[in-house]
C-alpha positions in Angstrom: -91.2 -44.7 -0.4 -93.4 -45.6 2.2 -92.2 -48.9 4.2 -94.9 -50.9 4.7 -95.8 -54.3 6.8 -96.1 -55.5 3.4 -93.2 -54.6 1.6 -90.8 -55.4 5.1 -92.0 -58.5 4.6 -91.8 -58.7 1.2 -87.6 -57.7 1.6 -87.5 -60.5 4.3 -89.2 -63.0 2.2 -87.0 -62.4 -0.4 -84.3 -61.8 2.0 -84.5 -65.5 3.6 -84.2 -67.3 0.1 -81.4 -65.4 -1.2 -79.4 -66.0 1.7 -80.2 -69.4 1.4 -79.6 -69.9 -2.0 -76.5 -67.7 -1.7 -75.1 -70.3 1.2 -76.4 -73.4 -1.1 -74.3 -71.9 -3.9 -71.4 -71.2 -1.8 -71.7 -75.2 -0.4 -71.5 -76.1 -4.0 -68.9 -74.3 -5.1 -66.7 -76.0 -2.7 -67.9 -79.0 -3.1 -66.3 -79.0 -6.9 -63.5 -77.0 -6.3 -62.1 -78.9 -3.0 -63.6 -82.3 -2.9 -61.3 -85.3 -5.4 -63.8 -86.4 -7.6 -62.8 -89.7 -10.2 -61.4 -88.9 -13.6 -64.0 -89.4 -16.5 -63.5 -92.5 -18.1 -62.3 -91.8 -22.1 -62.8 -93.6 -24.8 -59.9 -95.7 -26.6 -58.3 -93.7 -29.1 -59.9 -90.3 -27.7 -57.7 -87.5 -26.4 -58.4 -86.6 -22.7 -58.1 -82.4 -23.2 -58.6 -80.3 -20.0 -62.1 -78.4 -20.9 -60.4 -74.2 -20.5 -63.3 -74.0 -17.5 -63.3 -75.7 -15.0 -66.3 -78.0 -13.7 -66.7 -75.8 -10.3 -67.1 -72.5 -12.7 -69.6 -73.7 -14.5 -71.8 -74.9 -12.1 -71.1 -71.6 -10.1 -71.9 -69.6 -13.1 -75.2 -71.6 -13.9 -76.1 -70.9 -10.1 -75.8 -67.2 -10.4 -78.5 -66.8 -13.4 -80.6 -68.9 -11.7 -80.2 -67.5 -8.7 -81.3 -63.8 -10.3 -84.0 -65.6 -11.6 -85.5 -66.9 -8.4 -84.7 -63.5 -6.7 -86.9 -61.7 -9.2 -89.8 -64.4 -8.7 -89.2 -65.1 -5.0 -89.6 -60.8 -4.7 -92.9 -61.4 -6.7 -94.8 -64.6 -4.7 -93.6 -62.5 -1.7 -95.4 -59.0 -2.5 -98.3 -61.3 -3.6 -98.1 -63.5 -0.6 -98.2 -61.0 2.1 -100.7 -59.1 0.1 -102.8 -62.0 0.9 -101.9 -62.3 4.2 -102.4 -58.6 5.4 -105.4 -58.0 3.0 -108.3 -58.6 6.3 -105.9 -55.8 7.8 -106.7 -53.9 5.8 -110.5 -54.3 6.1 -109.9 -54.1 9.5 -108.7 -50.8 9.0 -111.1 -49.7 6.3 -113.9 -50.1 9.6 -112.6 -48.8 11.7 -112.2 -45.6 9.8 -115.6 -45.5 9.5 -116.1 -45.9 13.2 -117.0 -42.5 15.4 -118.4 -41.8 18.1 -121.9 -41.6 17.0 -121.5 -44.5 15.7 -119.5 -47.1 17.8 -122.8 -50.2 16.6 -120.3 -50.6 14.1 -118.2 -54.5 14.5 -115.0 -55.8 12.3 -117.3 -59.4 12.8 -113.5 -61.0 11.0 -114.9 -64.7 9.9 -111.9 -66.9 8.6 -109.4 -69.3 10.8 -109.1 -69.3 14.3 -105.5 -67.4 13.6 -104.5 -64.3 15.8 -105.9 -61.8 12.9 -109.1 -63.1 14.1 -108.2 -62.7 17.8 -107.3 -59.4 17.4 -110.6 -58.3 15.8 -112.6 -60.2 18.1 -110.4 -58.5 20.9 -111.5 -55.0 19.1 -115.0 -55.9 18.8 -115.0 -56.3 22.8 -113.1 -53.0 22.9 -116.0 -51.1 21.0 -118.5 -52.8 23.0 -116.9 -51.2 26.3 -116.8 -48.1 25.0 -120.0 -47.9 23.4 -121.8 -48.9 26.6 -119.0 -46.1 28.4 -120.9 -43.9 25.9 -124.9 -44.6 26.2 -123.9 -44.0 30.5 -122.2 -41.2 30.0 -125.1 -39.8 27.6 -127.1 -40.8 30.0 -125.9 -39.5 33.1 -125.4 -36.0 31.5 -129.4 -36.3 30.6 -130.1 -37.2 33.9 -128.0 -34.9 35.7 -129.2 -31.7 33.9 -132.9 -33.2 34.6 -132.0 -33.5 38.6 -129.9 -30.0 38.3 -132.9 -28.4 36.0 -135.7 -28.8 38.8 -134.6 -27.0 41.8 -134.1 -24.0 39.5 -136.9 -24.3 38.1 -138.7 -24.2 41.1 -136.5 -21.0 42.6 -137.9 -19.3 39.1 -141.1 -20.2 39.4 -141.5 -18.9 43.5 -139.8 -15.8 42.8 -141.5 -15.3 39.8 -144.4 -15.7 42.4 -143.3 -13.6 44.9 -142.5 -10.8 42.8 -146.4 -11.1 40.8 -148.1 -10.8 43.9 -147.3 -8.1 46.4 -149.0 -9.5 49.3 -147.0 -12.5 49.3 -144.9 -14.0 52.2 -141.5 -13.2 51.3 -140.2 -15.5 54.2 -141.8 -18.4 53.8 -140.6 -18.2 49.4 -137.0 -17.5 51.0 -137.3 -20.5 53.0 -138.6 -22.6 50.3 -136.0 -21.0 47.6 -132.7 -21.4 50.5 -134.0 -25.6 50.8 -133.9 -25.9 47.0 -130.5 -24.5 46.8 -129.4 -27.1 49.7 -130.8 -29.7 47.4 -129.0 -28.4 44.4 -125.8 -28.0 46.8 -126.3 -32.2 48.2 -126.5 -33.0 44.3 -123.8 -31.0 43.2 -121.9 -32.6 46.2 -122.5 -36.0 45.0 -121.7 -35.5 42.1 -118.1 -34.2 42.8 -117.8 -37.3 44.9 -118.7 -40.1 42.0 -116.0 -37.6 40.2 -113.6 -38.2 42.3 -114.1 -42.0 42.6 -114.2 -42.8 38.9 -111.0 -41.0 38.7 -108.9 -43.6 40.6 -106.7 -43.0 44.0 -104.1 -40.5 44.7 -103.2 -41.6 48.0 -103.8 -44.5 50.4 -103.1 -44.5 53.8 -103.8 -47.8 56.3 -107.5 -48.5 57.2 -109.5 -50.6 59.1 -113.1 -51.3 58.1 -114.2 -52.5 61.5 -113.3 -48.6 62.5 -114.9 -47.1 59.8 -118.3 -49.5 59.8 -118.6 -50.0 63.6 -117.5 -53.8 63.0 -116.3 -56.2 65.5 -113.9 -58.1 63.6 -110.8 -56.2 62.5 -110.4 -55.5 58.5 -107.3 -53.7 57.2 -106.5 -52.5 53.6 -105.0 -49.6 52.0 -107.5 -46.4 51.0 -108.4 -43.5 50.5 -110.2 -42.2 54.5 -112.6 -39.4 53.0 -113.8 -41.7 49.7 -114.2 -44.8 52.2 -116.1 -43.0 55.2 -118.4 -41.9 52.1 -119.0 -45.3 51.1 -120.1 -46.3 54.4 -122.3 -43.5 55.3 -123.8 -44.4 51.6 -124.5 -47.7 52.4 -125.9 -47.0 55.7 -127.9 -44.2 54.8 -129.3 -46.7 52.4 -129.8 -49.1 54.5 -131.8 -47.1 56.7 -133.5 -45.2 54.2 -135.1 -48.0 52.6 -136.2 -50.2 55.1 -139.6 -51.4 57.3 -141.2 -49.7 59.8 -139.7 -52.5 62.1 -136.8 -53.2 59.7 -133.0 -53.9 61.2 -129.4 -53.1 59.7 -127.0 -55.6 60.3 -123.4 -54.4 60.1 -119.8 -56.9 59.8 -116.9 -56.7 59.0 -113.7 -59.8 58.7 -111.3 -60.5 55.9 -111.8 -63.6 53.8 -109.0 -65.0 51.9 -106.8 -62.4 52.5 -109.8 -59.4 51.6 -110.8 -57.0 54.2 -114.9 -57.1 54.0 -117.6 -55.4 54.4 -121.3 -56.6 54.6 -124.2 -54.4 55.1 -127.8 -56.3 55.0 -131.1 -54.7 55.8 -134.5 -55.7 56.1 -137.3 -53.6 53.8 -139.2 -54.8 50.4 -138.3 -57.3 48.3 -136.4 -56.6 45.2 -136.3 -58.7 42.1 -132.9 -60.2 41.3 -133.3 -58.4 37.5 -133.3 -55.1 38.9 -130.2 -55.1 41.4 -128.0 -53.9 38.5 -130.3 -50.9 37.8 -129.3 -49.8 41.4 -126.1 -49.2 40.7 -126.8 -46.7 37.9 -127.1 -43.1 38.9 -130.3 -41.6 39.1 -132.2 -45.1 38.9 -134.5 -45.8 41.9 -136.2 -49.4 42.5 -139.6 -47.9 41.5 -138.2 -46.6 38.0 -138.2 -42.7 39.0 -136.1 -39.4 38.8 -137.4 -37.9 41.5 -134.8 -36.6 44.2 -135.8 -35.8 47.8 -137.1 -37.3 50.7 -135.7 -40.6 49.3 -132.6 -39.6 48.2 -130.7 -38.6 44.9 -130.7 -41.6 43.2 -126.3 -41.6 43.4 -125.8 -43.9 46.7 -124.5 -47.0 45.1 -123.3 -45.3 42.2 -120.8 -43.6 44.1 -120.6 -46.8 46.4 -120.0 -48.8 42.9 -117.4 -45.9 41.8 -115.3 -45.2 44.9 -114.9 -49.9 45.2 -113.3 -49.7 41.5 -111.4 -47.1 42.9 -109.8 -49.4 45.4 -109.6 -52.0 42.8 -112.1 -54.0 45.0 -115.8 -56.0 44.4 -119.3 -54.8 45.1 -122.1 -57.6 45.4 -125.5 -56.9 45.6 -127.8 -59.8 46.7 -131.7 -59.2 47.2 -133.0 -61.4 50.5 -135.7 -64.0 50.3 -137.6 -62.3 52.5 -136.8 -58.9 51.4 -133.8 -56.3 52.0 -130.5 -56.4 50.3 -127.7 -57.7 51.3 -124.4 -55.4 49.9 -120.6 -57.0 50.2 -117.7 -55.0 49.3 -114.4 -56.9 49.4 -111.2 -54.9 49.1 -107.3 -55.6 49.1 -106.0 -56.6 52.2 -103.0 -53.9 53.9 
């Protein structure tokens, strides 16, 4: 037979009142048997003759019937009881059955008390909304990585499809032009191992200093990973120069707040709207909406930037400038 949450507590239900019944029973027993209790008064001209049982039998006796009685119906309003209890479990369960990963819209949306069955589904409901978001990036990112890793072949095809068509052609110059889509493919493929590595977490940390790593004046020590955190700096440079004015500055520091080595990386350049800083951090997404890698980049700086912070269980803030730039913090753990 199958032990159950319901029928454990159905045996501890009925459990509890038998021993307490049992001990009531056993109080009353020596109650009568022990304790001097005054003679019955008898009637004149009435023989007093001792009754063959005595009093504390009796009642001991009654006790026991009742007592099977009670079990049999304490055993009962238990299995129904808990039934009641553990029946939004069960619904509960029933959902999340039908819960996959195609389909992760799916809520347990428990109504009832304010009890902890209704904390725990609420606390699942926030799970599945992690993970369905985890999902749709993930879908995403593999859509948009085989688009950025599609193109440079596509191009190698099409010039040596070219090249071989027309005799005449300039085999150097399609070389050329096939070796720099290759490099392109080799910088994606390159950042993409990188964001790899940083979602995955650290396996080692040595002692740091962000003021060495940044070119910072003031000193900022914590514990990291050198090859993930010299990435994240030449990321954040490389963006800060990248998209900027034609007169446009890069201002570098580094300090540690409230125990926190920082780092703060602000540039001059367009202004960006406050509701599309977040879309900056997603791979592949540029400020003007494209796809397109090259000249400006792969679309994966503050991705991995976002990535290899996590990592080092720090923050990332991204604040656009009044008048224009953004302004990129990134607090970490102090050594």
């Amino acid at each position: 037979m199958r032990r159950t949450v319901r029928l454990r507590l159905t045996v501890l239900y009925s459990g509890l009142f038998l021993a307490s019944a049992v001990a009531l029973i056993v109080v009353v027993f020596f109650v009568f048997r022990f304790l001097p209790s005054p003679p019955a008064p008898v009637a004149p001209g009435q023989l007093d003759v001792p009754s063959p049982f005595p009093e504390s039998d009796r009642v001991v006796r009654s006790s026991l019937i009742g007592l099977g009685a009670m079990a049999l119906v304490s055993a009962w309003l238990g299995w129904v009881m808990s039934g009641r209890v553990l029946a939004p479990l069960g619904r509960m369960t029933a959902t999340v059955r039908r819960i996959t990963a195609d389909r992760l819209d799916r809520r347990l949306s428990a109504s009832g008390p304010d009890d902890e069955l209704k904390e725990l589904a609420d606390t699942f409901d926030e799970l599945l909304d992690r993970l369905e978001a985890a999902f749709t990036a993930q879908r995403r990112f593999v859509a948009n990585a085989s688009h950025e890793l599609r193109t440079p072949l596509t191009l190698q095809r099409a010039m040596a499809e070219v090249a071989l068509a027309d005799p005449g052609a300039d085999l150097r110059a399609v070389l050329e032009r096939m070796v720099a889509a290759g490099q392109e493919q080799e910088r994606l493929i390159e950042a993409l191992l990188v964001l790899a590595r940083g979602q995955q977490g650290l396996t080692r940390r040595e002692p740091l200093d962000l003021a060495v790593l940044a070119g910072g004046t003031r000193p900022a020590p914590f514990l990291g990973d050198r090859a993930l955190m010299e990435r994240l700096v030449a990321n954040l440079l490389d963006n800060a120069r990248r998209y900027n004015g034609p007169d446009g500055w890069v201002r570098v520091s580094t300090g540690v707040r409230q125990g926190r080595a920082e780092l703060v990386v602000a540039n001059s350049g367009p202004f960006i709207p406050q509701e599309r800083v977040g879309a900056l951090l997603e791979p592949f997404q540029r400020l003007e909406g494209g796809r397109r890698a090259g000249a400006d980049g792969l679309g994966l700086g503050l991705s991995i930037v976002a990535a290899i912070v996590a990592a080092h269980h720090g923050t990332l803030d991204l604040r656009p400038r009044p008048e224009g730039g953004l302004e990129v913090t990134v607090t970490l753990p102090g050594s």
